[in-house]
BAFI-3210 file (N, C-alpha, C; in Angstrom, 3 decimals, decimal comma, padded with zeros to 6 digits):
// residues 265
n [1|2|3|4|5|6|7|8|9|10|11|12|13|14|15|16|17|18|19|20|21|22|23|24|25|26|27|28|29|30|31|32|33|34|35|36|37|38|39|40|41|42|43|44|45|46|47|48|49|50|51|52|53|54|55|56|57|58|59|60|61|62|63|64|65|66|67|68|69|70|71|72|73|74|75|76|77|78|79|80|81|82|83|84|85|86|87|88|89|90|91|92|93|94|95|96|97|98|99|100|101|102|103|104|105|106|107|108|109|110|111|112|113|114|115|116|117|118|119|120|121|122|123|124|125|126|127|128|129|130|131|132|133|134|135|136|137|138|139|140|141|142|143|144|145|146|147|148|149|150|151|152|153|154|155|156|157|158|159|160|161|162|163|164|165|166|167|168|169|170|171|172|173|174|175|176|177|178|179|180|181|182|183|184|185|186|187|188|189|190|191|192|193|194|195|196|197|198|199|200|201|202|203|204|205|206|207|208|209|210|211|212|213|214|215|216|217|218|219|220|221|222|223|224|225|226|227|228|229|230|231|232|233|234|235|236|237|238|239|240|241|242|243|244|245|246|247|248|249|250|251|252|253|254|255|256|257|258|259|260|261|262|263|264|265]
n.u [026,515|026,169|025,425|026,045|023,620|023,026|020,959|020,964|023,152|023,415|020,809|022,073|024,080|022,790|021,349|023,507|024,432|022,558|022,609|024,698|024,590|022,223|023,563|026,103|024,276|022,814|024,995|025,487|026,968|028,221|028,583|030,890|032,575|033,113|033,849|036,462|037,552|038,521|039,758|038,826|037,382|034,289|031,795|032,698|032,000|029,590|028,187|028,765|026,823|024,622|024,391|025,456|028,229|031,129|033,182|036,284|037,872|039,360|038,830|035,557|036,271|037,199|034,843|032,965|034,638|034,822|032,282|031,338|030,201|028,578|029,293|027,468|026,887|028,471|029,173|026,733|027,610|029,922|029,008|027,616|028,996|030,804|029,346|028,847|026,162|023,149|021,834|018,851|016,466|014,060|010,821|010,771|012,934|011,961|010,459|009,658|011,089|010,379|011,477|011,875|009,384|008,787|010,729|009,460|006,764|007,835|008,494|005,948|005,164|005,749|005,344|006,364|007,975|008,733|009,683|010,232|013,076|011,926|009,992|007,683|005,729|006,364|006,108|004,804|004,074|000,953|000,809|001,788|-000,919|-001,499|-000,594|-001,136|-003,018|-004,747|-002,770|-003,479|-005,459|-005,028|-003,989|-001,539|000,278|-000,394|000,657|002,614|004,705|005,239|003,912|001,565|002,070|001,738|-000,566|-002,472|-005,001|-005,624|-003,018|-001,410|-002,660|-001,852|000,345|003,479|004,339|004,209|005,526|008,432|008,700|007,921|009,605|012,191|011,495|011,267|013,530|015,175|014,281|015,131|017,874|017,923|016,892|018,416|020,279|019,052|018,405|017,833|015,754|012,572|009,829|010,787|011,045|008,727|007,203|007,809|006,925|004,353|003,867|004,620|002,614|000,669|000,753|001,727|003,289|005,194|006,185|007,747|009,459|011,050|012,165|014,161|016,275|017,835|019,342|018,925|020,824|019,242|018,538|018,297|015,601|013,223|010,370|007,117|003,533|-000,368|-002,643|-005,645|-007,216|-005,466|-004,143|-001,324|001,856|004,622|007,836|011,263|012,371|013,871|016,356|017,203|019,560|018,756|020,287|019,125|016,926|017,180|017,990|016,055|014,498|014,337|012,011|011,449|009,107|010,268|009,308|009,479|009,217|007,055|004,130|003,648|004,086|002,541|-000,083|000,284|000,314|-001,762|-003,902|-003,435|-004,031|-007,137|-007,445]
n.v [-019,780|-018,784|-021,027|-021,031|-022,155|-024,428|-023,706|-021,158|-020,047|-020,190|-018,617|-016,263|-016,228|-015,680|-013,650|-011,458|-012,010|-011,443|-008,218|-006,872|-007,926|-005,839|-003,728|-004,089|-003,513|-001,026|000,644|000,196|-002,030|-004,583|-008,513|-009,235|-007,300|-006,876|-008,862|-008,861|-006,715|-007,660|-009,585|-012,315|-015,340|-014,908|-016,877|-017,662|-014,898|-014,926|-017,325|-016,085|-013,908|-015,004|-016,402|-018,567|-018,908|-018,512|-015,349|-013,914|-011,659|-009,107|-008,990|-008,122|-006,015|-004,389|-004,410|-003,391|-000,329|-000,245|-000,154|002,110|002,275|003,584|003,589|002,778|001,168|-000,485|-001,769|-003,284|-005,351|-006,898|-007,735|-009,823|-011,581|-012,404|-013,433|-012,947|-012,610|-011,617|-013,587|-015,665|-015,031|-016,211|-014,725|-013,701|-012,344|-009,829|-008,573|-006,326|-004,044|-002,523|-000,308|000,937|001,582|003,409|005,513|005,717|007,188|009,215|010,766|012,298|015,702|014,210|011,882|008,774|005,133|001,804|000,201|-003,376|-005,811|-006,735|-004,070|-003,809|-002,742|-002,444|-001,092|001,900|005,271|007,364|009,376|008,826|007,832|010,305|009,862|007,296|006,519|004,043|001,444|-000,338|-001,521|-003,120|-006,224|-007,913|-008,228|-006,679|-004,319|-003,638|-001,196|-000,744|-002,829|-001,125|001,295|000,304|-001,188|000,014|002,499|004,915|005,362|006,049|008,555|009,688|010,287|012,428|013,107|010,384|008,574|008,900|008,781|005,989|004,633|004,770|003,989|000,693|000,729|000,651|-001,404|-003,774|-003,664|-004,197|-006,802|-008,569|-009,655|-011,134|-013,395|-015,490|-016,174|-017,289|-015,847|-012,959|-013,330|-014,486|-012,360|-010,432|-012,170|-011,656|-008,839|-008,475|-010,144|-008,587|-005,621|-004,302|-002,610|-002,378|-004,695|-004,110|-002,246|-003,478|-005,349|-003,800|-003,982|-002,090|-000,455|001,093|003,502|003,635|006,742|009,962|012,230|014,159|014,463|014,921|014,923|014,433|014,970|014,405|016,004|018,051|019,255|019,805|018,316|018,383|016,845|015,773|012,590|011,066|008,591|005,570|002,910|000,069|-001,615|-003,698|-005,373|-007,165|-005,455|-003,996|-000,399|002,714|005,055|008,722|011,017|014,356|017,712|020,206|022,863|025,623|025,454|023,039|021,652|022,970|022,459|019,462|019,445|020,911|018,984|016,513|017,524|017,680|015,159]
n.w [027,267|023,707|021,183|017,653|015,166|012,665|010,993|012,127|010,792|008,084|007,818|008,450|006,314|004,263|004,511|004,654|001,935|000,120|001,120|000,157|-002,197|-002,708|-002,469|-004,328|-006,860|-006,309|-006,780|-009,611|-010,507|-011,908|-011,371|-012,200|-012,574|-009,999|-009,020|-010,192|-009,189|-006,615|-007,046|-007,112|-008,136|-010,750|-009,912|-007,409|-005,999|-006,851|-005,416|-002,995|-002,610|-002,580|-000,399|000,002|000,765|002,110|002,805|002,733|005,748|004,904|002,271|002,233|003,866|001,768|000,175|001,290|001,365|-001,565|-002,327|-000,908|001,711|004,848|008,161|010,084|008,283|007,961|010,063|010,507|008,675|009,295|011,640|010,487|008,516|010,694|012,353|014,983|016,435|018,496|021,201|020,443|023,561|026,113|026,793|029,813|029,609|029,171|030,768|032,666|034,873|038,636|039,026|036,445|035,566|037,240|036,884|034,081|035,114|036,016|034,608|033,133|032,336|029,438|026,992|027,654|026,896|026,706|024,606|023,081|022,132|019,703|019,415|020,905|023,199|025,607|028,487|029,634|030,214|031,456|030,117|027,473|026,244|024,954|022,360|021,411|022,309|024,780|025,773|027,032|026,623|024,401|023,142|023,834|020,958|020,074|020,398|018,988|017,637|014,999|013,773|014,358|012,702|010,131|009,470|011,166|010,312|011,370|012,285|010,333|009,346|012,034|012,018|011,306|007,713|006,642|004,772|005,291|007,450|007,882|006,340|007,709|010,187|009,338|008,198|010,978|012,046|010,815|010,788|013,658|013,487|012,385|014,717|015,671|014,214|015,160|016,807|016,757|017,424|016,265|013,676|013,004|013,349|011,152|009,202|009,862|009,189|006,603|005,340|005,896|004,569|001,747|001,426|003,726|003,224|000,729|001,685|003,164|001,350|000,626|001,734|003,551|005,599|009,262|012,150|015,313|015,870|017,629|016,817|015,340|015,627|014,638|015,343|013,730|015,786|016,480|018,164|019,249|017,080|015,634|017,218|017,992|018,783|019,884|019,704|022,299|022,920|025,342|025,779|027,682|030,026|031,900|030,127|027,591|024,773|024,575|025,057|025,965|025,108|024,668|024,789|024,106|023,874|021,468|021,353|022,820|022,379|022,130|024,770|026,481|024,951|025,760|028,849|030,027|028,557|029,767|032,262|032,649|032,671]
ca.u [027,134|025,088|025,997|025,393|023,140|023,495|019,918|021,041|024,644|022,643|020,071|022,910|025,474|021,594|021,007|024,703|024,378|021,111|022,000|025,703|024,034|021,881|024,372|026,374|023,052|022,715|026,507|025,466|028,249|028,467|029,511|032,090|033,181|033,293|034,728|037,795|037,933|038,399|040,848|038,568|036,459|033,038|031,350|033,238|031,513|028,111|027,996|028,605|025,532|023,780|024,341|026,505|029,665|031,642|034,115|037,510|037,475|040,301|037,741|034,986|036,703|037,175|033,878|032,840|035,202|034,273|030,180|031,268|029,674|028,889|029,441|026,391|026,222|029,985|028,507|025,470|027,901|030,547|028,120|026,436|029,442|031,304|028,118|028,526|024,833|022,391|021,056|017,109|015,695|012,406|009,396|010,766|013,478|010,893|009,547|010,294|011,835|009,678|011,962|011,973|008,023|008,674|010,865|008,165|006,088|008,304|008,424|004,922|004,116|006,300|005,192|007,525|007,389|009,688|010,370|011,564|014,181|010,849|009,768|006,922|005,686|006,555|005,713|004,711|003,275|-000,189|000,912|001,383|-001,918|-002,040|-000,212|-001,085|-003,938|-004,598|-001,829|-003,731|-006,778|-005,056|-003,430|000,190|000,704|-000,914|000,929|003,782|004,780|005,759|002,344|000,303|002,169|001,543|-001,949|-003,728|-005,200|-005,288|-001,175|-000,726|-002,951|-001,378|002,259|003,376|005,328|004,130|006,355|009,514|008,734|007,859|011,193|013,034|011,349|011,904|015,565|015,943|013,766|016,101|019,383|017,780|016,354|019,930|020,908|017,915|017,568|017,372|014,342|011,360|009,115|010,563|010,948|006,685|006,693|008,170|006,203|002,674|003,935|005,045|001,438|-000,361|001,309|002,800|004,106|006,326|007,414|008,583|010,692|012,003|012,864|015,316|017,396|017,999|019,235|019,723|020,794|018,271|019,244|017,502|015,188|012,379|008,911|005,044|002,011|-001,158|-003,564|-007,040|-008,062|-004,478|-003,872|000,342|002,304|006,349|008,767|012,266|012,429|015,287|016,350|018,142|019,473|018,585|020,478|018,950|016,392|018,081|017,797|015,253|015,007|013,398|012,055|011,133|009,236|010,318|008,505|010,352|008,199|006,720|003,066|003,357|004,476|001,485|-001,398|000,677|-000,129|-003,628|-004,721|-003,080|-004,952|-007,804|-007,829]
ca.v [-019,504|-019,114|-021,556|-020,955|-023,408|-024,094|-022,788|-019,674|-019,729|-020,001|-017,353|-015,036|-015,892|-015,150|-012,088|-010,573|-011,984|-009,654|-007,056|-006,804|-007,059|-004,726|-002,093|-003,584|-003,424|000,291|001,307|-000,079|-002,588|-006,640|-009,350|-009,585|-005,864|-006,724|-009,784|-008,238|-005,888|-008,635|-010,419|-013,523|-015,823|-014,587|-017,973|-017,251|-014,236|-015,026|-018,149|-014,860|-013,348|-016,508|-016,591|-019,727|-019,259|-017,121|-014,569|-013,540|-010,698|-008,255|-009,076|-007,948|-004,552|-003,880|-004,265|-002,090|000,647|000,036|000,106|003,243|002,185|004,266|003,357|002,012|-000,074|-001,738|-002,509|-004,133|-006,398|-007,696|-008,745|-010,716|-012,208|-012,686|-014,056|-012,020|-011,886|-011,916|-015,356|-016,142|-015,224|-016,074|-013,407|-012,976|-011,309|-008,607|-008,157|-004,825|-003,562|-001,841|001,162|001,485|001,542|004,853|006,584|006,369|007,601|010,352|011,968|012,778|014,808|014,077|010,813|007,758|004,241|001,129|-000,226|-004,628|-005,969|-006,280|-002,824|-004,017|-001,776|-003,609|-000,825|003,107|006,243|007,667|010,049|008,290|007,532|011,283|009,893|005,948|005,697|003,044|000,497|-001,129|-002,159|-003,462|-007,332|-007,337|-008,712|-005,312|-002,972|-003,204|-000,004|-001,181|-003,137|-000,111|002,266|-000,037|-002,186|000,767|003,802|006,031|006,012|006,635|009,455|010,584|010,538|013,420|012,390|009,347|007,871|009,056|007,628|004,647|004,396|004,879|002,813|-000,315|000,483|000,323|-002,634|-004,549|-003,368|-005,184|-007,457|-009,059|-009,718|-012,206|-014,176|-017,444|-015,724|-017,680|-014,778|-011,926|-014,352|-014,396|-010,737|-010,048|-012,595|-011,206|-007,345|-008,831|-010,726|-007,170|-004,503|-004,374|-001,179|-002,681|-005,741|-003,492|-001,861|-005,047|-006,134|-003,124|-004,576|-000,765|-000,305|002,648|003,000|004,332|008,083|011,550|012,658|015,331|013,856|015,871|014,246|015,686|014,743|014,969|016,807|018,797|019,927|019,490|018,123|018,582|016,338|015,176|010,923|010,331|006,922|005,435|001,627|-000,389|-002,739|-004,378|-006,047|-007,185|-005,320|-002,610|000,869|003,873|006,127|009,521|012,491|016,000|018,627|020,862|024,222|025,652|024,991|021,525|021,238|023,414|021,355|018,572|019,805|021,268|017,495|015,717|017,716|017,258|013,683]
ca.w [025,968|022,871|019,887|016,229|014,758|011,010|010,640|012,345|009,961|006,532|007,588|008,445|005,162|003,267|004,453|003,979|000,379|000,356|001,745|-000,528|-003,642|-003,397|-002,447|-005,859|-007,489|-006,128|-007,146|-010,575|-010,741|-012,528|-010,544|-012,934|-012,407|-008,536|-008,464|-010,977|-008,494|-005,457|-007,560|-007,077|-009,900|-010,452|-009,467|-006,136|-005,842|-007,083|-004,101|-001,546|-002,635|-002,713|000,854|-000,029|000,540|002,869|002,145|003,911|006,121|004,183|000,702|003,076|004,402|000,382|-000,800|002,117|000,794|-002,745|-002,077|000,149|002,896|006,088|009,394|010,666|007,660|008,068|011,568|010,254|007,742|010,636|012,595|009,694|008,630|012,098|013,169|016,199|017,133|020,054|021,342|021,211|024,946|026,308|027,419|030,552|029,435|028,456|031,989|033,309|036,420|038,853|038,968|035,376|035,410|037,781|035,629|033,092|035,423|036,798|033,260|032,632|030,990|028,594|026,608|027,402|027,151|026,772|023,423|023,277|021,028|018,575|018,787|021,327|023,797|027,298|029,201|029,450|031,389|031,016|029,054|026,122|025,682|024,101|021,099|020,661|022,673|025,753|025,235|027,942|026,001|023,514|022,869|023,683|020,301|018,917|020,649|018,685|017,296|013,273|013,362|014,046|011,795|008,838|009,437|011,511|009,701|012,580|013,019|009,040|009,769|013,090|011,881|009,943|006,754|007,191|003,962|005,393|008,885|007,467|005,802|008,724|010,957|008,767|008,297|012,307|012,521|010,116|011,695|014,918|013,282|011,877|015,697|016,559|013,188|015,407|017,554|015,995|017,631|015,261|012,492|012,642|013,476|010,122|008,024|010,047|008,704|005,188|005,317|006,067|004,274|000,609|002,069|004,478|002,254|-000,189|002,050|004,064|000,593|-000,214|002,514|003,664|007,600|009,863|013,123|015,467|016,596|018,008|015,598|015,354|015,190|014,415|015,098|013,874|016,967|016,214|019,023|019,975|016,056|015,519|018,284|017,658|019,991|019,630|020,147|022,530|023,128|025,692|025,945|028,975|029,912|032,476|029,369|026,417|023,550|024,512|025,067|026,961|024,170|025,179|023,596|024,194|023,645|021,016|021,234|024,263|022,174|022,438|025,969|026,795|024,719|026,727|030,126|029,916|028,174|031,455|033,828|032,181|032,761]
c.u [026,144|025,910|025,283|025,122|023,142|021,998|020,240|021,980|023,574|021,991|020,783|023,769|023,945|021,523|022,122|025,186|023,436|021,710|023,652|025,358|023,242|022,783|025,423|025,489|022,887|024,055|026,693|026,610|027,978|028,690|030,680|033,328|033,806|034,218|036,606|038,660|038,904|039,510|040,232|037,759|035,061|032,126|031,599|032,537|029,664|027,543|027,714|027,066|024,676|023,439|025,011|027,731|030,060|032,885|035,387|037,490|037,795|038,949|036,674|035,229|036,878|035,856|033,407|033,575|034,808|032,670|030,155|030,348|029,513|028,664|028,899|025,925|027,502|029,797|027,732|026,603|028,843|029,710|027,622|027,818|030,517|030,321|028,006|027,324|024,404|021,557|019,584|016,988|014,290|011,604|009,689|012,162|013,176|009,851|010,154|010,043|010,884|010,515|012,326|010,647|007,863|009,259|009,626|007,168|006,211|008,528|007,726|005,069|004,353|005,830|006,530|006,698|008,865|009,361|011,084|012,277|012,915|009,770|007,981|006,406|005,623|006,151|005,309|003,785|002,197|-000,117|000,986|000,444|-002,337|-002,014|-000,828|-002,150|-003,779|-003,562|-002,441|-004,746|-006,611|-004,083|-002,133|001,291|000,278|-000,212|002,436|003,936|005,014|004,384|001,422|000,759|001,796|000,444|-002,949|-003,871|-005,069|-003,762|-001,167|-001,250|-002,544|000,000|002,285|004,521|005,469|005,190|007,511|009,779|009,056|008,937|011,758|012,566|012,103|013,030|016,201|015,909|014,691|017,259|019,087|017,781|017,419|020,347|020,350|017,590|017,226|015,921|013,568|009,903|009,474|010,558|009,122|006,083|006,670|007,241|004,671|003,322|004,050|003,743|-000,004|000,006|002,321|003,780|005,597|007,205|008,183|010,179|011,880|012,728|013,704|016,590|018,212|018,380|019,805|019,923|019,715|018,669|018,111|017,075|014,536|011,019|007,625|003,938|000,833|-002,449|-004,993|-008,179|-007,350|-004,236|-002,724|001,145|004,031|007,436|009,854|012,646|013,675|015,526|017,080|017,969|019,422|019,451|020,211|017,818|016,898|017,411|016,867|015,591|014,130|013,404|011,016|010,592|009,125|009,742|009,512|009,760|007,158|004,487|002,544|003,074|003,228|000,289|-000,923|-000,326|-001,370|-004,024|-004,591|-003,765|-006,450|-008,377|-008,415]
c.v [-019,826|-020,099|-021,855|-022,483|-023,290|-023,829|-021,445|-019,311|-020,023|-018,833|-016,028|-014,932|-015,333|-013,828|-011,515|-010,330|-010,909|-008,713|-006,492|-006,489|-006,466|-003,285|-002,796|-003,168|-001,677|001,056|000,967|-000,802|-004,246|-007,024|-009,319|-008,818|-006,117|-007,749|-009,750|-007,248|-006,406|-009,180|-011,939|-013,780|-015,139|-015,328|-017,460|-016,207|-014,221|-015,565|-017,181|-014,451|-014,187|-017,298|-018,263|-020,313|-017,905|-016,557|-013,913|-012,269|-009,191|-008,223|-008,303|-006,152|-003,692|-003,666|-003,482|-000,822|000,952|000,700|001,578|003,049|002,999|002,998|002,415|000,691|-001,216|-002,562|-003,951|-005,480|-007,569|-008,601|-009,768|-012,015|-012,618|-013,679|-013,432|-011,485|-012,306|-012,859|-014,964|-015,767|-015,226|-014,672|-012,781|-012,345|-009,918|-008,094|-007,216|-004,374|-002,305|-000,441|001,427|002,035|003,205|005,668|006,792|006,970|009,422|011,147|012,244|014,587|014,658|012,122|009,724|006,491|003,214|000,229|-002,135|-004,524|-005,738|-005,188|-003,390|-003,472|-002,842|-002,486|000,685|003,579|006,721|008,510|009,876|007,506|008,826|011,317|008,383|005,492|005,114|001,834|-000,407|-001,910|-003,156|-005,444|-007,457|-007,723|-007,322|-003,767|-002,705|-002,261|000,042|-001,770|-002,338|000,403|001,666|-000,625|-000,897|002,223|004,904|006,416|006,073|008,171|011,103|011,014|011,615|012,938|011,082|007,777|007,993|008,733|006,356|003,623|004,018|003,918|001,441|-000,548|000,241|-001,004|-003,582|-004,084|-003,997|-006,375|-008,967|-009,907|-010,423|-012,877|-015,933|-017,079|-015,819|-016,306|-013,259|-012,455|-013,997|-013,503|-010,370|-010,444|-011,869|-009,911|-007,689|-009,264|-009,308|-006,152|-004,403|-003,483|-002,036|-004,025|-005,190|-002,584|-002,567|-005,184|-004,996|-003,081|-003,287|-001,186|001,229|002,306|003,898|005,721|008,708|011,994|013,562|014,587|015,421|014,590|014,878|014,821|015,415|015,951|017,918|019,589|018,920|019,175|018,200|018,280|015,599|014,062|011,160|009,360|006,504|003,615|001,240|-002,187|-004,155|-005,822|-006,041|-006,789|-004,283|-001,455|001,557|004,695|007,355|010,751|013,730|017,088|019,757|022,588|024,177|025,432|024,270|020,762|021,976|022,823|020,100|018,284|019,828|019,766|016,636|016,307|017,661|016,145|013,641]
c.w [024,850|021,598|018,889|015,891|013,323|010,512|010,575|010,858|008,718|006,761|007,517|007,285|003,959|003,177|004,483|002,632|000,335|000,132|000,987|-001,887|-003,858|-002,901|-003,922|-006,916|-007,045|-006,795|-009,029|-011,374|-011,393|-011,248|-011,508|-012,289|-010,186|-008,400|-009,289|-009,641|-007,249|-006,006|-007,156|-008,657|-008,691|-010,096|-007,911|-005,333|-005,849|-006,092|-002,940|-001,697|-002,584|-001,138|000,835|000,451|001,778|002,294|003,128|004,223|005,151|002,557|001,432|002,946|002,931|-000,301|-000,033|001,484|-000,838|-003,112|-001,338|001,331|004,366|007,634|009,909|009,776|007,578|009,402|011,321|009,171|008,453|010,957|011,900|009,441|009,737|012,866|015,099|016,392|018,308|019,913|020,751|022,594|024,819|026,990|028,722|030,938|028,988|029,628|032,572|034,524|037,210|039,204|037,529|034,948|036,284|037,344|034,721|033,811|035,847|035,238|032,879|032,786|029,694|028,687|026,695|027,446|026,477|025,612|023,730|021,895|019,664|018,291|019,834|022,773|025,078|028,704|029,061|030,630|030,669|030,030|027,290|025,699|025,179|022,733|020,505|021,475|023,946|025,496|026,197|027,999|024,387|023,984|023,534|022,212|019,378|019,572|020,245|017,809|015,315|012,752|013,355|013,172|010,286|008,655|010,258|010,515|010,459|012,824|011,689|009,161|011,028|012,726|010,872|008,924|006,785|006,175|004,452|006,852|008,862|006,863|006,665|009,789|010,788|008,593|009,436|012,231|011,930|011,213|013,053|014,841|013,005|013,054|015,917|015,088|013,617|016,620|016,582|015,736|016,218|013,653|011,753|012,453|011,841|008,849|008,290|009,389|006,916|004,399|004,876|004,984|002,792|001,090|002,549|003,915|001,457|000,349|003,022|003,301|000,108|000,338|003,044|005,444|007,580|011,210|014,144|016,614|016,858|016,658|015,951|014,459|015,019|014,191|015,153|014,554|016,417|016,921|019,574|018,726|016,355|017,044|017,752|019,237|019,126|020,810|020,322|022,767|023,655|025,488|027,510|029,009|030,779|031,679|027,802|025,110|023,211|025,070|025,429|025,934|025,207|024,463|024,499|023,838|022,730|020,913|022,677|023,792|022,422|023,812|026,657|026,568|025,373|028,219|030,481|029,737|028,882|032,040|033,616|032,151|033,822]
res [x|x|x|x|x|x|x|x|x|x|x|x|x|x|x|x|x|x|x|x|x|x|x|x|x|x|x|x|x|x|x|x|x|x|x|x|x|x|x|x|x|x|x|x|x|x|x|x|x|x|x|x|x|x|x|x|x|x|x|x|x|x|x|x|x|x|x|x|x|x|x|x|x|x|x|x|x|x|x|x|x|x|x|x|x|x|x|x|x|x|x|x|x|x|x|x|x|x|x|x|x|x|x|x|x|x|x|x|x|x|x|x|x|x|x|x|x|x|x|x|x|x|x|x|x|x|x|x|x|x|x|x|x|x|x|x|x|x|x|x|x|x|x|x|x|x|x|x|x|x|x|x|x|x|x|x|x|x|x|x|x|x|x|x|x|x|x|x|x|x|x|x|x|x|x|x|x|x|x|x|x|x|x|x|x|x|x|x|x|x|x|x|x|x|x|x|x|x|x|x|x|x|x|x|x|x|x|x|x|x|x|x|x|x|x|x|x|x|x|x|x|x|x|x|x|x|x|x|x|x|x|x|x|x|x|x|x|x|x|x|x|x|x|x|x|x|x|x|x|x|x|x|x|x|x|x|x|x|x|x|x|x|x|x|x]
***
């Protein structure tokens, strides 16, 4: 059984203050105006955001409706104040299953590879060294996928739209990020990206989440031209918190400069 520690319970009533006012701060509202609304005092209200104070659920389910909130983001606010998150585990909850290591293998030549709770590449098939390189020459502290896109030049380069990636990334990474605020490890992750990257502080700090769906990627490969695959993503649950991402080939172009550049090897 995991039990909240009053480190964890402050970091979590912090970041729901956060991540509240800036959606009143986006809806262009007072505290005054909100807490009129609530039928509480504005002191009362101010403490919430202050990550001070907690707030009753029914007040809660209202400011959700007021802020208009979607879905994924009434998710993300439960959990914060419910405290319904996922423990701390150690590293070798991040050791992967030798029949998950053959799926990735059995999908070449479609690029896969296995994703941890911190977005850290725990495992993959040869193939995705067409898009990110050797993952096998690198650190295991550098092959996390948020640290290259924002500290290497080569993945701002390779990604297409690389501002509106970059967005989206960060909005998952938060929405994970919420679930492990007593994991010291992403704690460090966050301050080393915050350390590197105005980029990515700026968008940590707009307290933005998404949840992470099927999209439609382009990467422009320096040696393939345009590559066009749609990231599917499954959850695994045999390692907590990660995920089997997969790229598809969305055009029979792609799946062709695919092929040819595998046999080639």
């Amino acid at each position: 059984m995991f039990f909240e520690t009053e480190g964890h319970r402050f970091q979590r009533l912090k970041t729901l203050g956060a991540f509240m006012k800036e959606q009143r701060q986006r809806t262009g509202k007072s505290r005054n105006d909100v807490a009129a609304h609530l039928g509480i005092v504005e002191e009362y209200y101010r403490r919430f955001e202050q990550g001070r104070d907690r707030i009753a659920k029914q007040l809660l389910a209202d400011l959700a409706d007021l802020y208009e909130l979607r879905e994924h983001e009434r998710r993300h606010v439960f959990k914060l104040a419910t405290g319904l998150l996922l423990p701390p585990s150690g590293t070798t909850d991040d050791l992967v299953p030798v029949s998950q290591q053959r799926i990735l293998d059995m999908l070449e030549p479609y690029p896969a590879f296995i994703a941890g709770r911190r977005y850290d590449t725990l495992a993959w098939n040869a193939a995705s060294a067409v898009i990110y390189g050797d993952f096998a020459k690198r650190s295991p502290d550098d092959r996390n996928t948020v640290v290259m896109l924002f500290t290497e030049s080569w993945a701002r380069e390779l990604v297409g739209d690389w501002p509106t990636h970059a967005q989206r990334l960060v909005c998952q990474f938060r929405s994970d990020y919420v679930q492990y605020l007593d994991d010291p490890l992403f704690t460090d992750l966050v301050e080393r990206l915050k350390a590197a990257s105005p980029e990515f502080t700026a968008l940590w700090d707009s307290q933005a989440i998404a949840p992470m769906v099927e999209i439609d990627k382009l990467f422009k490969h320096p040696d393939l031209g345009h590559l066009r695959f749609k990231q599917v993503v499954y959850s695994l649950i045999d390692i907590p918190g990660a995920r089997m991402v997969v790229y598809v080939p969305v055009d029979r172009e792609t799946e062709t400069k695919l092929r040819a550049f595998r046999s080639d090897r």
